[in-house]
MIPA-881020 format. One record per residue: residue number from 0; x, y, z of N, C-alpha, C, CB in turn. Coordinates in steps of 0.2 Angstrom, whole numbers, m for minus. Glycine has a CB too. Layout:
N
+-------+-------+-------+-------+-------+-------+-------+-------+-------+-------+-------+-------+-------+
! nutor !  n.px !  n.py !  n.pz ! ca.px ! ca.py ! ca.pz !  c.px !  c.py !  c.pz ! cb.px ! cb.py ! cb.pz !
+-------+-------+-------+-------+-------+-------+-------+-------+-------+-------+-------+-------+-------+
!   NUM !     X !     Y !     Z !     X !     Y !     Z !     X !     Y !     Z !     X !     Y !     Z !
...
+-------+-------+-------+-------+-------+-------+-------+-------+-------+-------+-------+-------+-------+
//
This chain:
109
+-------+-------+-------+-------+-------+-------+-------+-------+-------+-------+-------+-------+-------+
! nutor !  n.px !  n.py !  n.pz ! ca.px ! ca.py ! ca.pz !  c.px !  c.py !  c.pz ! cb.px ! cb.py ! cb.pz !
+-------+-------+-------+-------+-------+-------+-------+-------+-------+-------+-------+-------+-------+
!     0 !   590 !   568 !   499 !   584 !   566 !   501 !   582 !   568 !   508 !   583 !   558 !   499 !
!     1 !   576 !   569 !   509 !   574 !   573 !   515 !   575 !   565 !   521 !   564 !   577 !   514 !
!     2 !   574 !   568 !   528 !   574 !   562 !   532 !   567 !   558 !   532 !   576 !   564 !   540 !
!     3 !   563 !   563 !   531 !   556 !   559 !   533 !   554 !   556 !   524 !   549 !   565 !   538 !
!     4 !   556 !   560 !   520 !   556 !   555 !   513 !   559 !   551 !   513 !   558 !   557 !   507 !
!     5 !   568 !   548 !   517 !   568 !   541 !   516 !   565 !   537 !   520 !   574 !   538 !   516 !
!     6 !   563 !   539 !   526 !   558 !   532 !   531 !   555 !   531 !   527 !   554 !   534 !   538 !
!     7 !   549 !   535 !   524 !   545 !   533 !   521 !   546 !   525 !   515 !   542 !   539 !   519 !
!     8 !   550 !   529 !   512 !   552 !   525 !   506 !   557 !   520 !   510 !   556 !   531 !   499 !
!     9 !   560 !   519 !   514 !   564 !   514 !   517 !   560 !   506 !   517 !   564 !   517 !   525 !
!    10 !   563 !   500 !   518 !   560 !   494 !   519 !   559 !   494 !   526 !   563 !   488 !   516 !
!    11 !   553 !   491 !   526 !   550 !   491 !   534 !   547 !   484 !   537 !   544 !   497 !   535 !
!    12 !   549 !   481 !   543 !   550 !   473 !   542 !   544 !   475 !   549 !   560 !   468 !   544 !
!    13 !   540 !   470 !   550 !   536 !   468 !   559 !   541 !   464 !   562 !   529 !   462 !   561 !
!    14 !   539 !   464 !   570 !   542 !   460 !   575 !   541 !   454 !   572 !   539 !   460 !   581 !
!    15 !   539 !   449 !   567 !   542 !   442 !   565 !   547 !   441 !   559 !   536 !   438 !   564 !
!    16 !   548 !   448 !   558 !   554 !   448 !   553 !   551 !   450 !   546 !   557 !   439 !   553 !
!    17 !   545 !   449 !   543 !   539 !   448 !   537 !   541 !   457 !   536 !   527 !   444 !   540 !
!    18 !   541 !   458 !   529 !   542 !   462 !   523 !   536 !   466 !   526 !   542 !   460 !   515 !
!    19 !   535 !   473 !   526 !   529 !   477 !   527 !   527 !   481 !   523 !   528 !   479 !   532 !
!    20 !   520 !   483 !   520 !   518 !   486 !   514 !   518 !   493 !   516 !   511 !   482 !   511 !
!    21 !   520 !   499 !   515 !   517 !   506 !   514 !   512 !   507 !   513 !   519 !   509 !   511 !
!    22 !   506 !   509 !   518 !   498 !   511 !   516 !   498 !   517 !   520 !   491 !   506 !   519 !
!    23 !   491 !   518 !   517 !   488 !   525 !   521 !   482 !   521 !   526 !   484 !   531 !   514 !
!    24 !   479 !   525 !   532 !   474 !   523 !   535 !   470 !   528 !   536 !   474 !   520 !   540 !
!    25 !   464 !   528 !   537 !   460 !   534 !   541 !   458 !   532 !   550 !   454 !   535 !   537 !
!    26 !   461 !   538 !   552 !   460 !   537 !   561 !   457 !   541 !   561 !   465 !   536 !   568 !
!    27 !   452 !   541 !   565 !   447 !   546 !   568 !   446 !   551 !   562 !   450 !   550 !   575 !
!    28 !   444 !   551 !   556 !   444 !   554 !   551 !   449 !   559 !   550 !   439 !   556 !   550 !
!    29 !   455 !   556 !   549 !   461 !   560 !   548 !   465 !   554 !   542 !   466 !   562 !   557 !
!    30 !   466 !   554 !   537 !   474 !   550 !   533 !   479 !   550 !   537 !   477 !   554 !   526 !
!    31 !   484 !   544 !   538 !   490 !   543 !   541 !   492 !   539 !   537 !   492 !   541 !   547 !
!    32 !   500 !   540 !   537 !   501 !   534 !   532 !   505 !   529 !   540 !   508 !   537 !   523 !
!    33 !   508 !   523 !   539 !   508 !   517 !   543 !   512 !   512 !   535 !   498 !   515 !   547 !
!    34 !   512 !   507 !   540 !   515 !   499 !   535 !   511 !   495 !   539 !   524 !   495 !   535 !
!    35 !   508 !   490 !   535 !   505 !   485 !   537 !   509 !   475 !   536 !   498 !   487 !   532 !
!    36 !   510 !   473 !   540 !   512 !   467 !   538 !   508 !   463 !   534 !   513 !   465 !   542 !
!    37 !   509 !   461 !   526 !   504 !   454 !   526 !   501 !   448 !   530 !   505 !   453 !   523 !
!    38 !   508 !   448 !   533 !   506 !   439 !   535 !   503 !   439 !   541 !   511 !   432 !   537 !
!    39 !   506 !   445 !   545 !   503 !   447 !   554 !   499 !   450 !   555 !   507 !   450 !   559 !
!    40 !   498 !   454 !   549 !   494 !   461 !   551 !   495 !   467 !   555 !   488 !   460 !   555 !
!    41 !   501 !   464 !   558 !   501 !   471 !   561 !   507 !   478 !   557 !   504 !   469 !   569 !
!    42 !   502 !   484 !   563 !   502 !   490 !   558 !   508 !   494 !   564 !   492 !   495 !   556 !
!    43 !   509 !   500 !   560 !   515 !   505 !   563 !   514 !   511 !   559 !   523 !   503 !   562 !
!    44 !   513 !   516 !   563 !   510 !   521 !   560 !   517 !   526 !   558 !   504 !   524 !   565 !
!    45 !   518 !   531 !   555 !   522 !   535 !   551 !   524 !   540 !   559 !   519 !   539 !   544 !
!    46 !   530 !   540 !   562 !   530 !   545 !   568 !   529 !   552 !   566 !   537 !   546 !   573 !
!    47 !   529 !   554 !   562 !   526 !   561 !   559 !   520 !   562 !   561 !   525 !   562 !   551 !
!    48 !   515 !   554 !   556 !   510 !   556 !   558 !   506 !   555 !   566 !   509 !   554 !   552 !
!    49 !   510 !   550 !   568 !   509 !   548 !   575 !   510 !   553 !   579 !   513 !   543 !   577 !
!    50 !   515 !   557 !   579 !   514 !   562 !   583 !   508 !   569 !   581 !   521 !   564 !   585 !
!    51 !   508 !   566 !   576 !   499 !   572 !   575 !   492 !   570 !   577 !   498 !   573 !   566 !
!    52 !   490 !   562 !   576 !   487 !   561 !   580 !   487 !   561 !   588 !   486 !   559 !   579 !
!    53 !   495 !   561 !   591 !   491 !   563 !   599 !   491 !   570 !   600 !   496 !   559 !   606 !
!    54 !   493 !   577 !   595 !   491 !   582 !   596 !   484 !   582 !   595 !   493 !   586 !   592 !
!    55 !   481 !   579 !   590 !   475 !   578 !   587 !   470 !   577 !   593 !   474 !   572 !   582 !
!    56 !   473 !   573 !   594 !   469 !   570 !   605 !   470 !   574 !   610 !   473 !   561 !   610 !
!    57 !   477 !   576 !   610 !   475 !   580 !   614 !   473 !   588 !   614 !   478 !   579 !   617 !
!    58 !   471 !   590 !   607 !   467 !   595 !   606 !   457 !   592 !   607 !   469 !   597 !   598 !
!    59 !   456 !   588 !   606 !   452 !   585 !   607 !   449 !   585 !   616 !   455 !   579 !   604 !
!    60 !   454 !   584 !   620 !   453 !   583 !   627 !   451 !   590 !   628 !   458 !   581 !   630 !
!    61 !   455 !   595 !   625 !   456 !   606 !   626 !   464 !   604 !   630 !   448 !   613 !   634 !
!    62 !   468 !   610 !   628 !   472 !   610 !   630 !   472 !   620 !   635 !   477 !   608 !   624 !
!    63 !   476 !   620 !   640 !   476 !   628 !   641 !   479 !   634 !   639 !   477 !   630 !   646 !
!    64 !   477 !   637 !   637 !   481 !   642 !   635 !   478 !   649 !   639 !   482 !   642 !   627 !
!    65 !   483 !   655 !   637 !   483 !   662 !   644 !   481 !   668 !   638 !   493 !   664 !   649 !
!    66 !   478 !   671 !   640 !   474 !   678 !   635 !   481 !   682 !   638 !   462 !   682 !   637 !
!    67 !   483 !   686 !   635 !   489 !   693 !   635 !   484 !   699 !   632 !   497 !   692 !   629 !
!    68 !   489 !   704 !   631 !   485 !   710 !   629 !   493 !   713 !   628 !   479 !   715 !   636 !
!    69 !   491 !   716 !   620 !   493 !   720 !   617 !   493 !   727 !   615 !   494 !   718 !   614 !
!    70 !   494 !   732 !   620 !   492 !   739 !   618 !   484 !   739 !   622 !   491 !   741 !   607 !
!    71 !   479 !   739 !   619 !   473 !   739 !   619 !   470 !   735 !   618 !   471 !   742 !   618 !
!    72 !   473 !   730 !   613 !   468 !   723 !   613 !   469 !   717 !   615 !   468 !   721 !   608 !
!    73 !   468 !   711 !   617 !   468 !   707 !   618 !   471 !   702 !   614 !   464 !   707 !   619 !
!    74 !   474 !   696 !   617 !   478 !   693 !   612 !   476 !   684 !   615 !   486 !   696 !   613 !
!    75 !   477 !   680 !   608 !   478 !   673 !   611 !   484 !   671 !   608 !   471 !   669 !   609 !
!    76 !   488 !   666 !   613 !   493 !   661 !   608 !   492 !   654 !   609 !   500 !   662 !   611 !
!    77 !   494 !   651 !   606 !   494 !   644 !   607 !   501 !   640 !   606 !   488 !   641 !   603 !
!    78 !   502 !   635 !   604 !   506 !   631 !   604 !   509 !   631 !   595 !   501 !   624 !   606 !
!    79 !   514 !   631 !   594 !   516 !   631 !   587 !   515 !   625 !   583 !   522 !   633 !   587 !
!    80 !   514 !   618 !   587 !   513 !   612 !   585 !   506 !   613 !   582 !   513 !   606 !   590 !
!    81 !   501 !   616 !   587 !   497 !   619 !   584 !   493 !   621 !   579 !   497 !   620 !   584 !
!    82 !   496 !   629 !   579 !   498 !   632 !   571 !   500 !   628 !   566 !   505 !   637 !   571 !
!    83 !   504 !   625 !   567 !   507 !   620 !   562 !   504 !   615 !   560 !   512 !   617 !   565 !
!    84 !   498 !   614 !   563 !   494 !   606 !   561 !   489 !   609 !   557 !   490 !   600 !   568 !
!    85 !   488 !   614 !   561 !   479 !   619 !   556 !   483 !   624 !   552 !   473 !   625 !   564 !
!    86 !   488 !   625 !   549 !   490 !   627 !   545 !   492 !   636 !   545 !   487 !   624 !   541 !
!    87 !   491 !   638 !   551 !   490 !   644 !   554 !   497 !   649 !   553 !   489 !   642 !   562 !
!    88 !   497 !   654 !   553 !   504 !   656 !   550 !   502 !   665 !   552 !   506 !   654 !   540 !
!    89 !   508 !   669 !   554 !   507 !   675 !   553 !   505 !   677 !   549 !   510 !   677 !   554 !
!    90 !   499 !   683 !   549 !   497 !   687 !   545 !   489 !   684 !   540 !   502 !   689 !   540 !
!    91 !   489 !   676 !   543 !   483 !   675 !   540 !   477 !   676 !   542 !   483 !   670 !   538 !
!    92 !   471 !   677 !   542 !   465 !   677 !   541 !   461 !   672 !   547 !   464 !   675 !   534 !
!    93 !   459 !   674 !   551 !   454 !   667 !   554 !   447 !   671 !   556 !   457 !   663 !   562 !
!    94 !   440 !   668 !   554 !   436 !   668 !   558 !   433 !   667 !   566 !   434 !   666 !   555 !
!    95 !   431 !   671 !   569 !   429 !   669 !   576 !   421 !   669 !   575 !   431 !   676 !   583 !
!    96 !   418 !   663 !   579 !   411 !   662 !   579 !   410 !   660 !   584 !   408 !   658 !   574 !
!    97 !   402 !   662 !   586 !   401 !   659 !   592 !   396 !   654 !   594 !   400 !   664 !   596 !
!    98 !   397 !   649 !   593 !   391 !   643 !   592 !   384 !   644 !   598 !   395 !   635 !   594 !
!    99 !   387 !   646 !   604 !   382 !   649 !   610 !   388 !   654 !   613 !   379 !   642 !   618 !
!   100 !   382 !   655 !   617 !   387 !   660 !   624 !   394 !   660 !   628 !   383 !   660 !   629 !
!   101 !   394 !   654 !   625 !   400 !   650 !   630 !   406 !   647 !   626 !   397 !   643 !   633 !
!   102 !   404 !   644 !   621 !   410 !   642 !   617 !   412 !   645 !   610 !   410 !   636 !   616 !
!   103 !   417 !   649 !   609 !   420 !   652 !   602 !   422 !   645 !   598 !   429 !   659 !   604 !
!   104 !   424 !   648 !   592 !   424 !   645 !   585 !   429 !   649 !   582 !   417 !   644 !   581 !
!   105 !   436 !   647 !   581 !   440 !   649 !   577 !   442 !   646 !   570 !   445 !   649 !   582 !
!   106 !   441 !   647 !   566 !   443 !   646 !   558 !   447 !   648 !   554 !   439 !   647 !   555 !
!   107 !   451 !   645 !   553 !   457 !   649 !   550 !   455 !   647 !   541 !   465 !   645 !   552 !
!   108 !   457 !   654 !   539 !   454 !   655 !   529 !   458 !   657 !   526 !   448 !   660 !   526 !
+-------+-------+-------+-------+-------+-------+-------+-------+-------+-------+-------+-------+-------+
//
């Protein structure tokens, strides 16, 4: 069994000791999953998914990144957490759009 299949599937207790239920939430229009205590309420989000929302934020804020040049073109990299969140992968497809003069739009298809 994988590591992050048993957390999930693991029993998961709050700070007063009270059994906690496996859910899903929606944050900032994204699904995480988390455990919710019945009797306390309080919540704990999945660190998978926790650390995808503070990529999520801090893609949100811009992060920097440096233009290179290959041969004669131009190049961008970014972050492989990145890639990874937007599902990005060598050899795939992305659209470039340009909303104004100022800011591009990258789409991956």
């Amino acid at each position: 069994m994988k590591k992050e299949r048993a957390l999930w599937n693991a029993k998961h207790f709050c700070m007063k000791g009270h059994s906690m239920k496996r859910t899903r939430f929606i944050m900032e229009g994204m699904e995480v999953r988390g455990w919710v205590c019945r009797q306390c309420h309080e919540t704990v989000l999945h660190p998978e998914d926790a650390q995808r929302m503070f990529l999520f934020n801090k893609l949100k804020r811009g992060i920097s990144i440096k233009v290179g040049s290959l041969g004669n073109a131009l190049i961008v990299r970014f972050p492989k957490a990145v890639a990874k969140f937007y599902g990005i992968e060598k050899g795939i497809k992305i659209i470039l759009r340009s909303k104004d003069t100022e800011k591009l739009e990258l789409i991956p298809i």
